[in-house]
KEKEBA-583779 format. One line per 4 residues: number of its first residue (from 1); their letters; for each residue x negated, y, z negated of C-alpha. Coordinates in Angstrom, 2 decimals. Example, Ala and Ser with C-alpha at 12.3 -4.5 7.8 and 13.67 -1.06 7.14 Angstrom:
% residues 2
1) as) -12.30 -4.50 -7.80 | -13.67 -1.06 -7.14
***
This chain:
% residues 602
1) xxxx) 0.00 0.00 0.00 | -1.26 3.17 0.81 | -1.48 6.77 -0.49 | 0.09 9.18 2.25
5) xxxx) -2.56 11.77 2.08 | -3.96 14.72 3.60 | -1.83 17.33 6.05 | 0.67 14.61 4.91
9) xxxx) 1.21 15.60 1.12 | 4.56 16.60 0.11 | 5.49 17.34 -3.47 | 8.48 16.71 -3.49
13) xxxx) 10.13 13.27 -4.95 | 13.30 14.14 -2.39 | 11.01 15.00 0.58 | 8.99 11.99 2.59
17) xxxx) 6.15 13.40 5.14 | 5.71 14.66 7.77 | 7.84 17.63 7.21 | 9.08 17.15 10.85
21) xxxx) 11.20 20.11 12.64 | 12.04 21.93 15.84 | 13.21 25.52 16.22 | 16.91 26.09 15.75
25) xxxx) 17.78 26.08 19.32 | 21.80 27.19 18.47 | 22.81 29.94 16.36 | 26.43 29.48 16.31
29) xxxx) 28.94 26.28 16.04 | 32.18 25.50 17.75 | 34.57 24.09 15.43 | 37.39 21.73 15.81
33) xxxx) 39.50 20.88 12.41 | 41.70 18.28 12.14 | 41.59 16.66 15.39 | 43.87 13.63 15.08
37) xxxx) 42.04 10.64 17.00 | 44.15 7.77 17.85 | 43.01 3.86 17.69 | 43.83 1.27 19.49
41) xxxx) 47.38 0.53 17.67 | 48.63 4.31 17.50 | 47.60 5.14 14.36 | 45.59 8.53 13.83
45) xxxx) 42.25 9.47 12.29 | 41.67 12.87 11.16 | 38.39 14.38 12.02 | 36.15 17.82 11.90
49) xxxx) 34.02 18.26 14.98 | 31.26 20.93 14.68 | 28.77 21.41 17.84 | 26.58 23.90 19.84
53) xxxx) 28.34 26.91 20.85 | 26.53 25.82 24.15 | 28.06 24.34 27.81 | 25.62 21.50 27.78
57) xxxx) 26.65 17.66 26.50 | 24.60 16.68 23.12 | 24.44 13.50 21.01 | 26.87 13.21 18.36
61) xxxx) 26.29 11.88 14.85 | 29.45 10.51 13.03 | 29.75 10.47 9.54 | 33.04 8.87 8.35
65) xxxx) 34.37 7.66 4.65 | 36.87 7.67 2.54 | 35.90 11.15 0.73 | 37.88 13.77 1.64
69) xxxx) 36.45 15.59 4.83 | 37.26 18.80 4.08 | 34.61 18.69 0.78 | 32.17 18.69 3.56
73) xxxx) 33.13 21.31 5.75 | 29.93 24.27 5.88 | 32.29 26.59 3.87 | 32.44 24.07 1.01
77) xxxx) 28.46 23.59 1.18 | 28.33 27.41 1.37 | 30.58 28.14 -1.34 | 29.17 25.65 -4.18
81) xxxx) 25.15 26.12 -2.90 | 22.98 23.46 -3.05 | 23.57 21.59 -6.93 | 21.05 19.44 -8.46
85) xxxx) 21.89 16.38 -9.71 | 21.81 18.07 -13.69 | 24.26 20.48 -12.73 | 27.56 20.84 -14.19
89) xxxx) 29.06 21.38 -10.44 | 26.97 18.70 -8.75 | 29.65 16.81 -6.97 | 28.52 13.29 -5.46
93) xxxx) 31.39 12.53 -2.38 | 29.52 15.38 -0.81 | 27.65 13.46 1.10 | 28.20 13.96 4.66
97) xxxx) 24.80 16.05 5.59 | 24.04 19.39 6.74 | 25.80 20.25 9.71 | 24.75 23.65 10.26
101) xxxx) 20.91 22.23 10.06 | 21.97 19.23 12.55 | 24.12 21.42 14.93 | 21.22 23.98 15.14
105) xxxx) 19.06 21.25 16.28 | 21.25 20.32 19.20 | 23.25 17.78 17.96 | 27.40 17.47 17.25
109) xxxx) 28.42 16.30 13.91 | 31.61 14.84 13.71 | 33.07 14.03 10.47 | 36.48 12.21 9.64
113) xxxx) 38.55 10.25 7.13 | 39.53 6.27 7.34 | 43.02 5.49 8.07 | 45.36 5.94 4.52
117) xxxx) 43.17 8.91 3.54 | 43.00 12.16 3.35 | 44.75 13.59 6.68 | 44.45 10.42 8.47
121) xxxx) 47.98 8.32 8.73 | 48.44 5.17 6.98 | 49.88 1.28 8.51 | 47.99 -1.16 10.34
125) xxxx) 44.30 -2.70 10.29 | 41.60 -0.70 9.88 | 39.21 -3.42 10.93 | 38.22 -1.89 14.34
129) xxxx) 38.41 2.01 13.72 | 34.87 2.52 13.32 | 34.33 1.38 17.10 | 37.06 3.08 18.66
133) xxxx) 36.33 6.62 17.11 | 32.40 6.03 18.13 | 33.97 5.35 22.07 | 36.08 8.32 21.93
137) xxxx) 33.63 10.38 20.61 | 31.54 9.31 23.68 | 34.02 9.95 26.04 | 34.64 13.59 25.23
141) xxxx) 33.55 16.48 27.82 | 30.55 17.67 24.81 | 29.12 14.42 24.19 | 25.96 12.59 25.95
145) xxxx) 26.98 9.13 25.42 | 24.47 8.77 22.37 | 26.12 8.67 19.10 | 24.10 7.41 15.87
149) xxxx) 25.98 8.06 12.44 | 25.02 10.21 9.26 | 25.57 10.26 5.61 | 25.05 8.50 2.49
153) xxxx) 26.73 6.34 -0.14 | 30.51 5.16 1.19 | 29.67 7.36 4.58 | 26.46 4.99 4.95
157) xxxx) 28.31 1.53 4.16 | 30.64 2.84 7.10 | 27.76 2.83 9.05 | 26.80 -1.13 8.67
161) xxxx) 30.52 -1.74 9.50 | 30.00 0.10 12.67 | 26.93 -1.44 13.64 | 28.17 -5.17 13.37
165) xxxx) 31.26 -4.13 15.71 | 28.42 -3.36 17.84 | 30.58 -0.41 19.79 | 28.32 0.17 23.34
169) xxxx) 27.54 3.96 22.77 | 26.14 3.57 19.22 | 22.74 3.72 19.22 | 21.07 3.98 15.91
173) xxxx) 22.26 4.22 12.42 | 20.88 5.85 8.93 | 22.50 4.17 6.70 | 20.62 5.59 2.66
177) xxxx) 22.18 4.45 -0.36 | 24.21 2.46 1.48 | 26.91 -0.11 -0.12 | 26.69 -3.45 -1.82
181) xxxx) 25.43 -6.11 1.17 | 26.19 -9.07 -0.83 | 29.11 -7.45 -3.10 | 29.67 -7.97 -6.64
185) xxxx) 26.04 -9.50 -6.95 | 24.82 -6.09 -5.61 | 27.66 -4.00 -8.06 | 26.69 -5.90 -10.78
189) xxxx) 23.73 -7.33 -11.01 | 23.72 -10.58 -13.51 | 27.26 -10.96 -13.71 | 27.55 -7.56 -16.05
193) xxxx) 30.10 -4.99 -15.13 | 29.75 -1.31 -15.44 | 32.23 1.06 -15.28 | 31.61 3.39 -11.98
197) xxxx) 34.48 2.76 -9.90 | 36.41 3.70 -12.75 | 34.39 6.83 -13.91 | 34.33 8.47 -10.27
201) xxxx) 37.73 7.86 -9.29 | 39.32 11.56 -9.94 | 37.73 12.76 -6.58 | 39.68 9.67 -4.33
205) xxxx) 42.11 10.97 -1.57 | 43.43 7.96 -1.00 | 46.74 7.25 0.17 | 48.73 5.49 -3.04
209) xxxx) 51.63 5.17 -4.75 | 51.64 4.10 -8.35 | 55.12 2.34 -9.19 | 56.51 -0.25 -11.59
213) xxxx) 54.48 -3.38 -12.61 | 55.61 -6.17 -10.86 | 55.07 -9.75 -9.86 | 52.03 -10.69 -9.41
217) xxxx) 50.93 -13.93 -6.71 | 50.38 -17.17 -9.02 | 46.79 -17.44 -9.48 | 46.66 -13.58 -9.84
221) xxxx) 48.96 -13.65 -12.39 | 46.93 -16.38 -14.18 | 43.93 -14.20 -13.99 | 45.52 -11.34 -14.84
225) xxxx) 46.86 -13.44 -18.21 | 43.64 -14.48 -19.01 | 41.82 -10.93 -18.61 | 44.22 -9.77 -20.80
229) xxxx) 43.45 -12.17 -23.60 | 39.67 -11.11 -22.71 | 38.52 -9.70 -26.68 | 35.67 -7.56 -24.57
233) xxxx) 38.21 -5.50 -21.65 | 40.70 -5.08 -24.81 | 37.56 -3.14 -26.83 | 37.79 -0.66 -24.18
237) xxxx) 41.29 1.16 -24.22 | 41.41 2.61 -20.97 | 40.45 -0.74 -19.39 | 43.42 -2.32 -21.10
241) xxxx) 45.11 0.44 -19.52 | 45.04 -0.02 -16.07 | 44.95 -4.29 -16.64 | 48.67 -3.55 -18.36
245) xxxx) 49.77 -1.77 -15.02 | 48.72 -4.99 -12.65 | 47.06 -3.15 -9.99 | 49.69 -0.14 -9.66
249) xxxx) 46.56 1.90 -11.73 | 43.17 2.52 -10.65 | 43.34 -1.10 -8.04 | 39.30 -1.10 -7.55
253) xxxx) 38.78 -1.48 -11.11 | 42.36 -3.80 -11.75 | 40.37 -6.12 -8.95 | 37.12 -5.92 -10.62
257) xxxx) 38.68 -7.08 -13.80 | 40.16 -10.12 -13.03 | 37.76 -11.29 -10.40 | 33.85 -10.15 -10.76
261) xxxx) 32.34 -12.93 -9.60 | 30.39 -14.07 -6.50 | 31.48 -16.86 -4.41 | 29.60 -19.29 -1.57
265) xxxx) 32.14 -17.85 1.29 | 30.97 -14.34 0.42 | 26.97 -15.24 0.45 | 27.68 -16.75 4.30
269) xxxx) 29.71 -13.79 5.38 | 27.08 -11.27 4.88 | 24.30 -13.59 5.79 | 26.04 -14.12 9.29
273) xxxx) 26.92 -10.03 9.40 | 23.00 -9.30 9.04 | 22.98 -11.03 12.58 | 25.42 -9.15 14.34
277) xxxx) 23.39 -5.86 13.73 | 21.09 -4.87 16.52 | 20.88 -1.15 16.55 | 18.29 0.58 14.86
281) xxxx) 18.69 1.75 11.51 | 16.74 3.20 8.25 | 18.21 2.44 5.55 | 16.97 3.40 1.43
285) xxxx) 18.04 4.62 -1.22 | 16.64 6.57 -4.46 | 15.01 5.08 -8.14 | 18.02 6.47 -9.60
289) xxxx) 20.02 4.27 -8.09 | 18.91 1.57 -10.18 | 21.59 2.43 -12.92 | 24.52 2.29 -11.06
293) xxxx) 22.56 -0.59 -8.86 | 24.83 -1.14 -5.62 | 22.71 1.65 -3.53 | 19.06 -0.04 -4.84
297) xxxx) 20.45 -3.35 -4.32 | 21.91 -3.53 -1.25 | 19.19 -1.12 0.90 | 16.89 -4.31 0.15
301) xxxx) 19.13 -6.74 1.29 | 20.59 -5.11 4.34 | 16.62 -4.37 5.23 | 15.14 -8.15 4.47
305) xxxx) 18.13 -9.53 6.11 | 18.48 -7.49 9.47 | 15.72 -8.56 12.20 | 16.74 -5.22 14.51
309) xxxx) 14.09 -2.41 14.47 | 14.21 -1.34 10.81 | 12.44 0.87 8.28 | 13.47 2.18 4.64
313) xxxx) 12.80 4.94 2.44 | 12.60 5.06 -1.40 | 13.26 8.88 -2.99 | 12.55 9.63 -6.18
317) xxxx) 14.00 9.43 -9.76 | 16.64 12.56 -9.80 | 19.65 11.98 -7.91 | 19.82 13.93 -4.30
321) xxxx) 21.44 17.80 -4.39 | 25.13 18.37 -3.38 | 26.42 19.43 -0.84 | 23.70 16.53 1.06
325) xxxx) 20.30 17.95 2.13 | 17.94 16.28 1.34 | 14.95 14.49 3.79 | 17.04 15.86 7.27
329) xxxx) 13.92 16.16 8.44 | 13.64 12.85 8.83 | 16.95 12.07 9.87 | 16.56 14.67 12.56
333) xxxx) 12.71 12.65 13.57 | 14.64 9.08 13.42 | 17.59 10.80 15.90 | 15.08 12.81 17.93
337) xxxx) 13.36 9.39 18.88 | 16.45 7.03 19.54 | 18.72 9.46 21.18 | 17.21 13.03 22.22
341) xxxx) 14.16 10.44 23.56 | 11.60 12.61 22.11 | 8.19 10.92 20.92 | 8.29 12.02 17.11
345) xxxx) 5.57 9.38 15.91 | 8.46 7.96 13.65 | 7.90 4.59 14.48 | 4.35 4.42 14.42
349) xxxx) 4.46 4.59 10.98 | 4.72 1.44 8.55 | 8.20 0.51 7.76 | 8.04 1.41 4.11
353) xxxx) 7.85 4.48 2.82 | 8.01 5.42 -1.26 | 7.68 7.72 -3.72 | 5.49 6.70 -6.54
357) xxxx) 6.76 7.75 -9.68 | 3.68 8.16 -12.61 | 1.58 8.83 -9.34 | 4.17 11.60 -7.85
361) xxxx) 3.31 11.17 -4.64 | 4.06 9.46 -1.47 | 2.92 5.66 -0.30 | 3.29 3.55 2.85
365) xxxx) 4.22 -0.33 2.98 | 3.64 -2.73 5.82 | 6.48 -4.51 4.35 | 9.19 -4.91 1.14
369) xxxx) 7.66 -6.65 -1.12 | 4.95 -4.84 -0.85 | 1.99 -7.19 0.42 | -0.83 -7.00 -1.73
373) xxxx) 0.78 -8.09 -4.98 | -0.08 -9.87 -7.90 | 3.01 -11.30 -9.99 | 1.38 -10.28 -13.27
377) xxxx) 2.87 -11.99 -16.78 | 2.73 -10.19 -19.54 | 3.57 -12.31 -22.72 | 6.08 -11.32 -25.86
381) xxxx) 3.80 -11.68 -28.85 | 4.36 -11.39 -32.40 | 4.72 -8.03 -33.62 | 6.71 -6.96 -30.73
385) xxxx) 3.47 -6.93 -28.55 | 2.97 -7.49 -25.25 | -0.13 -8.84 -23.75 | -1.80 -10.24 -20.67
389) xxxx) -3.27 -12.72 -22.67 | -1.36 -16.06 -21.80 | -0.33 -18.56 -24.92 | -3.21 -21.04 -25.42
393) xxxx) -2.63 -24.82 -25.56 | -3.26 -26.89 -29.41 | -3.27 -23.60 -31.24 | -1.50 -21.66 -33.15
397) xxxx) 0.20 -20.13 -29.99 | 1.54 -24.10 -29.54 | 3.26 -24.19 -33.30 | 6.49 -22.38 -34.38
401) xxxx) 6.64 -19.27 -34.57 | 9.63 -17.20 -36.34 | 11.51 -15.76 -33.47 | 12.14 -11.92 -33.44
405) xxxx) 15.83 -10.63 -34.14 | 17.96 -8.44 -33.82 | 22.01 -7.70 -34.75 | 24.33 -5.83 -32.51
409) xxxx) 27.74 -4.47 -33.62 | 30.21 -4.09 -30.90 | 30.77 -0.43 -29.65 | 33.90 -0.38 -31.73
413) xxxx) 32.17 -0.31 -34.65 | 28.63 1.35 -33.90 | 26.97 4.28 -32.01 | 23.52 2.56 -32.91
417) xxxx) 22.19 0.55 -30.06 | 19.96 -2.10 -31.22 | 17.24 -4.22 -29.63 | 13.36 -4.91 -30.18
421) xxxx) 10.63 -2.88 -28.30 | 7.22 -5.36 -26.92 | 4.45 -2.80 -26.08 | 0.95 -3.18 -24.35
425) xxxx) -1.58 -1.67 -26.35 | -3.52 2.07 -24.81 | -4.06 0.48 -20.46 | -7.72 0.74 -20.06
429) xxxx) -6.82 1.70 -16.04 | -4.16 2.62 -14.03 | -1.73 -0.32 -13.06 | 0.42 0.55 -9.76
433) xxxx) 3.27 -1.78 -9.70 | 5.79 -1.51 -6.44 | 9.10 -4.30 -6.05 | 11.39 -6.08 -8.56
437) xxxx) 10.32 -7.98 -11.61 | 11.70 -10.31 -13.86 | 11.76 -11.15 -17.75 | 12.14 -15.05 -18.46
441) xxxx) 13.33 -14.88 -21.60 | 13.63 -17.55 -24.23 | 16.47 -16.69 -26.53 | 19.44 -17.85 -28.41
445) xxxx) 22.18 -16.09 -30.31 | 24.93 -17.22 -32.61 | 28.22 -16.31 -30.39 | 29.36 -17.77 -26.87
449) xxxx) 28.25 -15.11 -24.74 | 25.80 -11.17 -25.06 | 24.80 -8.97 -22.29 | 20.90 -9.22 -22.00
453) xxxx) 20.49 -5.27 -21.35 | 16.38 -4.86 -20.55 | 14.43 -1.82 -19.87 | 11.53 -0.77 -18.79
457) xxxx) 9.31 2.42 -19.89 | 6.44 4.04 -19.34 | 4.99 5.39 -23.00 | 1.65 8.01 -23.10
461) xxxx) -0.23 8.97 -22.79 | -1.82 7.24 -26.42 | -5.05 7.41 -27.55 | -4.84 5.70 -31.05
465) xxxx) -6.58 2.93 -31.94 | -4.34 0.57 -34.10 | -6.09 -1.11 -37.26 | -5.33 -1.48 -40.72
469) xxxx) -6.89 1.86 -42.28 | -4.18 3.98 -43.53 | -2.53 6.02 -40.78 | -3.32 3.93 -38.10
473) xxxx) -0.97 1.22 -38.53 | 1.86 2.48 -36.68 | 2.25 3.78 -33.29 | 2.17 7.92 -33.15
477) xxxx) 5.24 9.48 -33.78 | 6.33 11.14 -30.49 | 5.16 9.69 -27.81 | 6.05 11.06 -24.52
481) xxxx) 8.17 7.85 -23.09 | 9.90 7.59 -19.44 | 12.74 4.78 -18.29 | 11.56 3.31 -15.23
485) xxxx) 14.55 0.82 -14.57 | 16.30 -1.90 -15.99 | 17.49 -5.17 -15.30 | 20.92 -7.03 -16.35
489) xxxx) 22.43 -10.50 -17.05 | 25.20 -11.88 -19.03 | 24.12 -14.96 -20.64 | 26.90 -17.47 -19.88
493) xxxx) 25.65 -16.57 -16.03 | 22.51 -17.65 -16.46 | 22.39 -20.27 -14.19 | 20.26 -20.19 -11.06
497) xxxx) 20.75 -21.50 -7.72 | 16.69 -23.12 -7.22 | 16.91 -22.78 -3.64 | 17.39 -19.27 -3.35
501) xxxx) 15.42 -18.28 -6.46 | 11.80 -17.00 -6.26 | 9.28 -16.95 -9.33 | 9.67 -12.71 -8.60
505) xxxx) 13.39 -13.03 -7.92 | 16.52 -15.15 -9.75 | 19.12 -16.16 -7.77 | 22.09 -16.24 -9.88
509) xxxx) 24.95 -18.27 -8.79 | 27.52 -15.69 -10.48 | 30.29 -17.29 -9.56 | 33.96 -18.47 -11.98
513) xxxx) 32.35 -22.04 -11.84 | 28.92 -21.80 -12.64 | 29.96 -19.64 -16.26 | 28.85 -21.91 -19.09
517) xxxx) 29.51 -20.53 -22.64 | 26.42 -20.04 -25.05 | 26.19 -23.18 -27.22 | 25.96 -20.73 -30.53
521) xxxx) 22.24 -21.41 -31.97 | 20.64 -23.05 -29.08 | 17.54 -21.97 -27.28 | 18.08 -20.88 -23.68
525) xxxx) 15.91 -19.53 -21.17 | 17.30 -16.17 -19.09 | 15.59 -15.19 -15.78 | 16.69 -11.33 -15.88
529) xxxx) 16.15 -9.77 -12.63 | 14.44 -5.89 -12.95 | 15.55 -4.03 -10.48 | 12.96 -2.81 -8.21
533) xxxx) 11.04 0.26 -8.68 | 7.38 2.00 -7.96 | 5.59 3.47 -10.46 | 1.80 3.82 -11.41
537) xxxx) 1.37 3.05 -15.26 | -2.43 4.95 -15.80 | -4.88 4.38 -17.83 | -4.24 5.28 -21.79
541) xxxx) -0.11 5.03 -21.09 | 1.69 1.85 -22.70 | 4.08 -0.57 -20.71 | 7.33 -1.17 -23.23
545) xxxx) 9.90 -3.52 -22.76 | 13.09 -2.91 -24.70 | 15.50 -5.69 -25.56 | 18.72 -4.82 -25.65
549) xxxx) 22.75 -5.88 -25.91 | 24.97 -2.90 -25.45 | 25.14 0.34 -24.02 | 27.98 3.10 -24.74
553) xxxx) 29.96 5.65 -22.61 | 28.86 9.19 -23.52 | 31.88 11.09 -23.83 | 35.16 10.15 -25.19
557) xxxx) 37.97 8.30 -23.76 | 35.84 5.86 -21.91 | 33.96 8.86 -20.04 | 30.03 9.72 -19.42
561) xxxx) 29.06 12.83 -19.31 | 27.35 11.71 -15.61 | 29.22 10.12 -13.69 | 26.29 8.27 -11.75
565) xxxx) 24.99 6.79 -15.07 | 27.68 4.13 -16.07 | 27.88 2.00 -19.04 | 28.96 -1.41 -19.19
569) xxxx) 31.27 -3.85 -20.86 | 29.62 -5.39 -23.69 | 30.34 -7.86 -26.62 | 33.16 -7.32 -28.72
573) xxxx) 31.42 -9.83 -31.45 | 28.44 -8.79 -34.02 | 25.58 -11.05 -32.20 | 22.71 -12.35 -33.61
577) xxxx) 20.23 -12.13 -31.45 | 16.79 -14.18 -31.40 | 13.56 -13.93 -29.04 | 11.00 -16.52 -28.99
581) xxxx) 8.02 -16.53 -27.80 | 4.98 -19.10 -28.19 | 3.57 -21.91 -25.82 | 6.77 -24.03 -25.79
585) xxxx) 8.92 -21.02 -25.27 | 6.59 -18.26 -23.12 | 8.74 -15.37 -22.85 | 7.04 -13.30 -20.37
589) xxxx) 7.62 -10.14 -18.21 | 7.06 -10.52 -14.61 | 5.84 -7.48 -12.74 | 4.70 -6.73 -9.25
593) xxxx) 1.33 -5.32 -9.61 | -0.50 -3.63 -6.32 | -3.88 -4.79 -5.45 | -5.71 -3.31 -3.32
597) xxxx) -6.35 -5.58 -0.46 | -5.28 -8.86 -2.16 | -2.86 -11.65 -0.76 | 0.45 -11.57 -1.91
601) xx) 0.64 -14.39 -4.93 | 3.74 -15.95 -5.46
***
């Protein structure tokens, strides 16, 4: 992996090199508003059009969702400014781009709502509209022929939809923080469920109406009779809420409830969609995206499973400004290459491009995982210590040892998150680690079921020296520490499918069948998946592993005070909790550690 330096430096953890442009070539845009396109069964789509105030025919990127439109109309962008992700007005379904930056630069941006939202009409299948707008757009008097698509989040998943329909004018795609590839496993990582559906439904314009509870289809209405036996969903008050309303409240989350598993038919489905797309695309997403997961988790599927012309793009750890800005520089490179048929250099470049948090700066790839890595262990010791130093055979290491422990109380009791803290003593040099990692983890606890909740920080830097003389037995007392990610998995999910799973990566089978309750007392091991991330660790800094159960919503009423930061649904029981770690039972941490130059270990 290497260091993107020289006229190539960029500071900025939202801005990837080279800062690519052209002149503005337009000065004004033509605007079309609420253009009602039909599809192929009479039913209307409602879209913006914005374009050169020009008489020549220009490529056309689409940018289509469920968010309302007119949120990302230039007025709306104009009239909020650009918000960072801390700020009170930062609103995330503006995500559409910039479209007086992209019109400027020669280009139309059309931008619409799915049928039943917004200004669209409702009735028949949606399951084609992405191809027939694309065609229409390409027929119109202003258009080329070239269309590629624009936008992020639910305006990128759009654009892997489009793609597999494989419509004859589309010619490239950018799909960043794109949607879930493989679903719920994406969404919810372990078999835990968090609460984001839920927590950013107030800005839907969805077409709905909310009546009387009814009837549910049989094996619904069992699920729906055992979710609402479920001691956890019943914690949570507003969860009960929209279970009591079967579906007629808040439907996403109503679905999520009664059926969050993964299933074999589901697996095959995407596996056989990654075939059918064969237009370019660059795809990514951010670090942040690791706590809501479905962006992180599905840009790395959708890229390892595609085999069309690909690349991807890791931002950094603060969510991307609203109204949608951010990196058009190279969105207008990728589009300058594939449809203006301008030699921008963009694909002369390795695939993978990242920012390196620690290191703040920008890296290259020749591939995700990174080649060049060394799956490093780092053992749970006694004394909540973590240490290369592996457990040594017909020593003390091979005896009992006491396990660690810890007790949670369930949110309905407690603020107080609890959980044990393994630390590396003072690194004697910088450690670069780039891809997922995992924690096998040799536990048990003393109710059916927790939520293994790990995370990982980066603590320094620390120049003590711990020994025995008074004042140096504990660690100093504020210590600059940073979250890097986390990883997730509910224990009675813990079983692995052993032909999918890599040493680096569990496959967990997730699904209704494969749950097996905790046998209360009894020593299990857990593969937890870390989600992937890239930071450099340097020299005198401390790698820390928290162990943790719970998490809790940070405002009242079941609401966070950011909305991209979602908590999940955790234990409802006061669980004992106990780690062990010796030769018999190694708990280790698995991370992805950069060499330079060295094969990639597995």
């Amino acid at each position: 992996m290497k260091k993107i330096i020289g006229s190539y430096h960029v500071a900025e953890s939202h801005t990837p090199p080279p800062c690519y442009d052209r002149p503005p070539a337009f000065d004004t845009l033509k605007q079309d508003r609420d253009v009602m396109v039909p599809m192929r069964d009479g039913v209307h789509l409602c879209v913006d059009i914005y374009r050169p105030d020009a008489p020549e025919k220009f490529p056309a990127l689409l940018a289509i969702a469920p968010h309302n439109k007119d949120l990302q109309a230039p007025e709306a962008a104009e009239a909020s400014g650009p918000q960072p992700a801390w700020s009170p007005l930062w609103l995330g379904a503006q995500e559409a781009g910039d479209t007086r930056f992209l019109v400027s630069r020669g280009y139309a941006h059309v931008i619409g709502n799915v049928r039943g939202v917004g200004k669209s009409e409702d009735g028949g299948s949606a399951a084609w509209d992405c191809y027939d707008l694309i065609e229409w757009i390409a027929g119109q008097p202003w258009c080329d022929g070239s269309i590629g698509m624009v936008g992020i989040s639910i305006f990128a998943g759009l654009q892997w939809q489009a793609a597999m329909q494989q419509p004859p004018h589309l010619k490239a795609i950018f799909p960043y923080d794109a949607h879930a590839a493989y679903g719920e496993r994406d969404r919810n990582p372990g078999g835990v469920i968090h609460v984001m559906g839920y927590l950013t439904s107030q800005l839907s314009v969805e077409h709905h109406t909310s009546g009387r509870p009814g009837p549910l289809p049989p094996e619904l209405e069992r699920r729906w009779q055992e979710a609402l036996k479920n001691p956890d969903y019943r914690m949570y008050g507003h969860l009960y809420n929209v279970l009591t309303q079967k579906g007629q409240h808040e439907p996403r989350t109503f679905k999520q409830l009664l059926d969050p598993y993964d299933n074999k038919a589901g697996v095959e489905r995407t596996e056989a969609n990654f075939k059918r797309i064969k237009v370019p695309a660059y795809t990514g997403a951010g670090w942040y995206a690791y706590t809501y997961k479905t962006h992180l988790q599905g840009c790395q599927h959708w890229y390892s499973g595609i085999k069309a012309p690909k690349k991807m793009l890791f931002t950094g750890p603060a969510h991307l400004e609203r109204p949608f800005n951010s990196f058009h520089s190279e969105i207008l490179r990728w589009y300058d290459y594939w449809l203006k048929g301008i030699d921008t250099g963009i694909m002369d470049e390795p695939p993978v491009k990242m920012w390196v948090m620690g290191a703040n700066a920008w890296y290259h790839a020749d591939d995700w995982p990174v080649p060049g890595i060394k799956w490093t262990p780092y053992y749970l010791h006694s004394w909540e210590r973590l240490r290369e130093e592996p457990f040594t055979p017909s020593s003390r290491d091979s005896g009992y040892e006491a396990p660690d422990a810890f007790v949670q109380m369930p949110a309905s009791q407690t603020r107080k998150v609890e959980g044990l803290r393994y630390m590396t003593d003072p690194l004697p040099e910088d450690i670069l680690i780039a891809g997922p990692g995992v924690l096998r983890l040799y536990a048990s606890i003393d109710q059916a079921d927790t939520n293994w909740i790990i995370v990982l920080k980066d603590v320094g830097p620390d120049g003590s020296v711990r020994t025995a003389r008074e004042g140096e037995t504990f660690l100093p007392s504020g210590l600059f520490e940073r979250e890097v990610t986390r990883g997730w998995l509910k224990a009675s999910l813990r079983a692995l499918d052993p032909e999918r799973s890599k040493p680096w990566k569990p496959w967990h089978l997730l699904t209704r069948e494969s749950r097996k309750p905790v046998v209360p007392g009894e020593i299990n091991e857990y593969a937890v998946e870390i989600l992937a991330t890239a930071n450099l660790f340097k020299k005198g800094h401390r790698i820390c592993l928290e162990i943790t159960s719970m998490d809790l919503p940070t405002g009242t009423a079941g609401f966070t005070n950011v909305e991209y930061i979602p908590y999940h649904v955790c234990s409802s029981q006061t669980t004992l909790h106990k780690i062990y770690h010796n030769e018999k039972y190694p708990s280790c941490l698995l991370l992805p550690v950069v060499l330079e130059d060295s094969p990639l270990d597995p």
